[in-house]
ZAMARGU-4260 file (C-alpha; in steps of 0.2 Angstrom, whole numbers, plus 5000, padded with zeros to 4 digits):
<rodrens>
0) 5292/5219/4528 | 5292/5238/4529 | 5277/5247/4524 | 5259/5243/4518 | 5251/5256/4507
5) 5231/5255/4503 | 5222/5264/4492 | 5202/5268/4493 | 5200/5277/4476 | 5183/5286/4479
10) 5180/5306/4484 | 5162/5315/4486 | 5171/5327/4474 | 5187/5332/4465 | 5199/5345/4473
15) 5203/5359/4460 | 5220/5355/4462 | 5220/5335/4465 | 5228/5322/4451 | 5229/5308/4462
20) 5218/5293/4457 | 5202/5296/4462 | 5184/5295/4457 | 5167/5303/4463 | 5159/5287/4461
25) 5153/5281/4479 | 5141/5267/4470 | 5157/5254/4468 | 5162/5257/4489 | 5154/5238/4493
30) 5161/5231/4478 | 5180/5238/4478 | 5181/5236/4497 | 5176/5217/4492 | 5191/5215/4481
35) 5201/5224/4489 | 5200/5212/4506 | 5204/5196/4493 | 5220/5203/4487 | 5225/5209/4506
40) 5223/5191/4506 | 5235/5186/4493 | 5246/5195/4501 | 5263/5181/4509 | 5267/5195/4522
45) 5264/5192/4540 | 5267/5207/4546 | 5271/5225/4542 | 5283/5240/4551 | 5269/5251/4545
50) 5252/5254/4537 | 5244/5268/4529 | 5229/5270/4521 | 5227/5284/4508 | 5215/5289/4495
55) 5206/5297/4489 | 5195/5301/4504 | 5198/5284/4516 | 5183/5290/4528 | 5171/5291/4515
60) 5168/5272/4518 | 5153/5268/4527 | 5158/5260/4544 | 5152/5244/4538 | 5164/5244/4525
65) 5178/5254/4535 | 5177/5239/4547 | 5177/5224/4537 | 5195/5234/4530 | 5201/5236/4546
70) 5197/5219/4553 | 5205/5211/4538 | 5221/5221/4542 | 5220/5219/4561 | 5229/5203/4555
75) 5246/5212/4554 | 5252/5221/4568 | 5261/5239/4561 | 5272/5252/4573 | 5262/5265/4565
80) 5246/5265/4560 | 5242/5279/4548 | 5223/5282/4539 | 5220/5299/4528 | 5204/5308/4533
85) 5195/5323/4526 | 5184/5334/4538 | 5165/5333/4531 | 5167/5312/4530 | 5173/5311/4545
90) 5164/5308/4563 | 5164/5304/4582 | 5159/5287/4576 | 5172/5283/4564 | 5185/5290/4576
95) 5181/5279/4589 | 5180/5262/4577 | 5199/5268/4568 | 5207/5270/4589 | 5196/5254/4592
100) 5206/5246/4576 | 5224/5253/4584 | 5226/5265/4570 | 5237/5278/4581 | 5242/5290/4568
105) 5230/5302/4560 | 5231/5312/4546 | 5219/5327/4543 | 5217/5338/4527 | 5215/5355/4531
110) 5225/5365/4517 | 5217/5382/4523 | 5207/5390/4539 | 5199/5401/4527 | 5182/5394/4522
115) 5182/5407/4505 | 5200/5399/4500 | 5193/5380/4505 | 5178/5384/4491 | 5192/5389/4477
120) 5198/5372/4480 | 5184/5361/4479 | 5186/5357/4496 | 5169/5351/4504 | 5173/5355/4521
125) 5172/5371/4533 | 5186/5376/4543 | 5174/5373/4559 | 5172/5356/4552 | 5189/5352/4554
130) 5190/5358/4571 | 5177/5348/4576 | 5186/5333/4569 | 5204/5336/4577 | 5195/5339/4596
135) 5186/5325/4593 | 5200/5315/4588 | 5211/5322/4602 | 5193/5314/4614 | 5193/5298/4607
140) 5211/5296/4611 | 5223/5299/4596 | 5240/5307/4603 | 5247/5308/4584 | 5240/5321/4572
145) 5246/5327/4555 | 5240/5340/4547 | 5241/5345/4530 | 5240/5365/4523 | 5244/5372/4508
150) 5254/5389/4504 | 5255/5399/4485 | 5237/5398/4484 | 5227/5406/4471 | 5225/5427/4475
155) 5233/5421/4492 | 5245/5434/4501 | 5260/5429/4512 | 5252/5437/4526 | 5237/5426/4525
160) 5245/5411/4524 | 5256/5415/4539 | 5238/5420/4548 | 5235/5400/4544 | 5251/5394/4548
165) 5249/5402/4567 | 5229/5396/4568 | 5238/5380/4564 | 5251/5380/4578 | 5237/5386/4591
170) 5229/5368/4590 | 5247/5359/4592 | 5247/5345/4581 | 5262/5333/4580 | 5266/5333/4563
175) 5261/5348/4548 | 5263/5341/4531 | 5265/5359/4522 | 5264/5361/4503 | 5266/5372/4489
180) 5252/5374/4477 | 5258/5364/4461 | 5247/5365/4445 | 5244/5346/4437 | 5239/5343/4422
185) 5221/5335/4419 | 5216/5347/4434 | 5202/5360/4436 | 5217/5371/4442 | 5229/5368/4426
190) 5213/5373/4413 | 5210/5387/4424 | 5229/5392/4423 | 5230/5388/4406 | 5218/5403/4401
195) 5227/5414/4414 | 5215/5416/4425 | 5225/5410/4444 | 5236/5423/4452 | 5249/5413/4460
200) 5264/5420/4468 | 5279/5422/4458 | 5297/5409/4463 | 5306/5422/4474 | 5289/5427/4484
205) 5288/5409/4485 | 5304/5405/4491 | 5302/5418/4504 | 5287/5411/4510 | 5296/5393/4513
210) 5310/5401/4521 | 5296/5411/4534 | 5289/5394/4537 | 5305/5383/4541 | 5309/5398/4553
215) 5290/5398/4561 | 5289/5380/4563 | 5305/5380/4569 | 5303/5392/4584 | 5285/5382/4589
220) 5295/5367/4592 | 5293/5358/4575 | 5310/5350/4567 | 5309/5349/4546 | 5316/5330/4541
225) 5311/5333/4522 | 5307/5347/4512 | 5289/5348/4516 | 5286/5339/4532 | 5288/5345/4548
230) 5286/5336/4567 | 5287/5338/4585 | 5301/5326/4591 | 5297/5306/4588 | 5284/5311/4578
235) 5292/5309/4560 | 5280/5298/4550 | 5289/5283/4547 | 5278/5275/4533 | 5286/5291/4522
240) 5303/5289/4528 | 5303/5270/4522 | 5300/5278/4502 | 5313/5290/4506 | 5325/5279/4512
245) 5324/5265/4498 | 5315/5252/4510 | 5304/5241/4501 | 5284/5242/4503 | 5267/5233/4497
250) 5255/5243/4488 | 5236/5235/4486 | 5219/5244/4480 | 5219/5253/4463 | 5234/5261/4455
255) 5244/5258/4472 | 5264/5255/4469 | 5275/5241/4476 | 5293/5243/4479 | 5301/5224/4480
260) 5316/5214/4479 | 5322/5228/4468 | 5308/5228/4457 | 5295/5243/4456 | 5276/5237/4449
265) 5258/5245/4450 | 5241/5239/4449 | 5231/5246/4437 | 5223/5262/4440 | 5206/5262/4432
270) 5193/5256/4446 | 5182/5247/4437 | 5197/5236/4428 | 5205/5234/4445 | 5189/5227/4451
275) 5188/5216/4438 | 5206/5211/4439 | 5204/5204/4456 | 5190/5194/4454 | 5198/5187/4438
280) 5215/5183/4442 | 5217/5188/4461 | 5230/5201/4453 | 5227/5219/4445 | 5246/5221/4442
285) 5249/5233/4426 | 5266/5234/4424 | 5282/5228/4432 | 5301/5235/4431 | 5317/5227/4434
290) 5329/5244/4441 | 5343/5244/4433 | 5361/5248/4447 | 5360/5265/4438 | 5341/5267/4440
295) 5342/5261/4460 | 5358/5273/4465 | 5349/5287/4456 | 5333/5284/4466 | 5342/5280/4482
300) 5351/5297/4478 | 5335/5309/4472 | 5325/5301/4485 | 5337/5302/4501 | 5341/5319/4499
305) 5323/5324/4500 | 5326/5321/4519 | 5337/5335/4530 | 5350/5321/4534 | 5354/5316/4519
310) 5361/5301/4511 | 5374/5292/4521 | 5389/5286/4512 | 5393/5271/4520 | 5373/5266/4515
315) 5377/5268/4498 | 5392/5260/4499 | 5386/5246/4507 | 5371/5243/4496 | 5380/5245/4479
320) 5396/5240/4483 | 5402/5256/4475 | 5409/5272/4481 | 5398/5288/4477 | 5411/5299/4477
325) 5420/5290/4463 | 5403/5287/4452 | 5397/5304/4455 | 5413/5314/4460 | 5408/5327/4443
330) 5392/5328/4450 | 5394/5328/4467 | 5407/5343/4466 | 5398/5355/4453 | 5385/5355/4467
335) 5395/5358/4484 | 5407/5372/4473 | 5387/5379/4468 | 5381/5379/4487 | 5368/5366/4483
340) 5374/5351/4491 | 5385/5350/4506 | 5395/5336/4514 | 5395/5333/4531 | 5404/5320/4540
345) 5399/5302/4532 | 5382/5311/4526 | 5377/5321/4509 | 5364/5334/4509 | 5354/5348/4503
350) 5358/5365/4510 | 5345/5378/4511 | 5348/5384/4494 | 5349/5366/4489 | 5330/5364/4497
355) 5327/5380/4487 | 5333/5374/4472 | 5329/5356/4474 | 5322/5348/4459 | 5338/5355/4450
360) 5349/5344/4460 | 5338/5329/4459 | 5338/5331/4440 | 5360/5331/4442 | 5359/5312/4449
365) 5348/5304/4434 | 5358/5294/4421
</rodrens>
């Protein structure tokens, strides 16, 4: 089996920005972690290529509970070994038990060096507190760091976000996850934009910054594989290339997605009804969808191209039985004559206009 994704649902508080399913609720921590360990249980796998834990905060568990999860999944014996952490739950402590559980991949939130920005984003940590952490991590052992930082800020100039990009460099982790600011709804940040009151850059400035930072990284040593991610050599994250590349992967906690035998399902997102769920039925499964061809070559399409290299077509050839130049030959062709697309050798991808202009070509491939 490819990848294992688990979800610990619980935050100290809600980013201005975040959507993902999280609550500020650290009361249900013993309880969730409880369930969550039975239907790990259910689980037929024997092993996995790779495991990440996400949330959420995953190091806001208390090390009691952060090591009856890791010992329950000490059963499965994963390449790469990924937990999410945020600086301010995160210790010396916690550090050492995660290298002590052969978790060998870390991945820090950071989003800004700037302790004024961090506060505009409901972040609870310091940018000292995040230094703290990674030199820590780099004590105890751990030899593969992502972090994550955030561009298009609100009231943030390109110079200052450069100014965090180079900070970032200085400390040499292996892997920078770097995002544009997007505005969800349901968010602090979407009411706040709603009623004008976030400066955010405008497309073109944006765009500008992207190309600065593909250039930047690029001349520090850090190769892009997809639109956002960037990593020394060898140091791709793997659990991310396996939803990219149309492998199939377990999801377990609340709201978590599988990807199986051609079948896409989710657990149910509310915390309290997955708890109940579990201890029910040893199953919080919501809803379950049978892909149609057109639904899976569209996915393996949108979702390859997402990566420098592209789709191969010999890949799609040989899982579809199909040619993709015949099925998409209108598509495929309005896109290379517009610059977006570009076919080279046996692969198809995105050029740097196509990166630019990404979500249009993505939308091209949906039937």
């Amino acid at each position: 089996m490819k990848g294992l994704y688990v979800h610990i649902p619980f935050c100290k508080s809600k980013c201005f920005y975040c959507d993902f399913n999280s609550i500020v609720n650290d009361m249900l921590q013993d309880e969730y972690v409880d369930v969550l360990l039975k239907e790990i249980d259910s689980l037929s796998e024997e092993n996995f290529d790779t495991i990440f834990i996400g949330g959420g905060t995953p190091t806001i568990l208390s090390i009691k509970n952060l090591q009856k999860l890791l010992n329950k999944l000490s059963r499965f014996n994963p390449i790469e070994y990924t937990i999410e952490a945020n600086p301010g739950t995160l210790n010396k402590e916690k550090l050492i038990l995660l290298k002590n559980y052969g978790i060998n991949r870390l991945s820090l939130g950071l989003q800004s060096v700037d302790d004024k920005m961090l506060k505009k984003l409901g972040r609870i940590h310091k940018y000292e507190d995040f230094l703290k952490n990674y030199f820590d991590a780099r004590d105890v052992g751990f030899t593969n760091i992502n972090v994550d930082i955030m561009f298009n800020l609100p009231n943030q100039t390109k110079e200052e976000f450069m100014f965090n990009l180079y900070e970032l460099i200085k400390i040499n982790p292996e892997h920078i996850s770097c995002y544009s600011l997007i505005i969800e709804e349901g968010t602090k940040f979407y009411e706040m934009h709603v009623k004008n009151e976030l400066m955010l850059l405008d497309e073109e400035e944006e765009r500008l910054i992207y190309h600065e930072i593909n250039n930047v990284l690029k001349q520090n040593g850090y190769i892009q594989y997809e639109i956002s991610n960037y990593a020394k050599k060898g140091y791709e994250c793997k659990h991310n290339i396996i939803y990219w590349t149309d492998e199939e992967y377990i999801g377990v906690g609340a709201g978590a997605h599988s990807y199986y035998e051609g079948k896409r399902f989710n657990n149910i997102s509310n915390v309290y009804e997955y708890i109940n769920k579990i201890k029910l039925y040893n199953s919080a499964v919501e809803e379950c969808i049978n892909l149609t061809e057109a639904e899976h070559m569209s996915e393996f399409i949108f979702l390859g191209l997402r990566m420098n290299r592209g789709i191969n077509i010999n890949q799609f050839k040989s899982k579809f039985n199909k040619d993709i130049m015949e099925i998409y030959s209108k598509e495929i062709n309005e896109l290379i004559n517009n610059g977006l697309i570009e076919k080279v050798g046996e692969n198809i991808r995105l050029t740097e206009k196509g990166r630019d202009l990404s979500n249009l070509v993505f939308v091209s491939f949906i039937k």
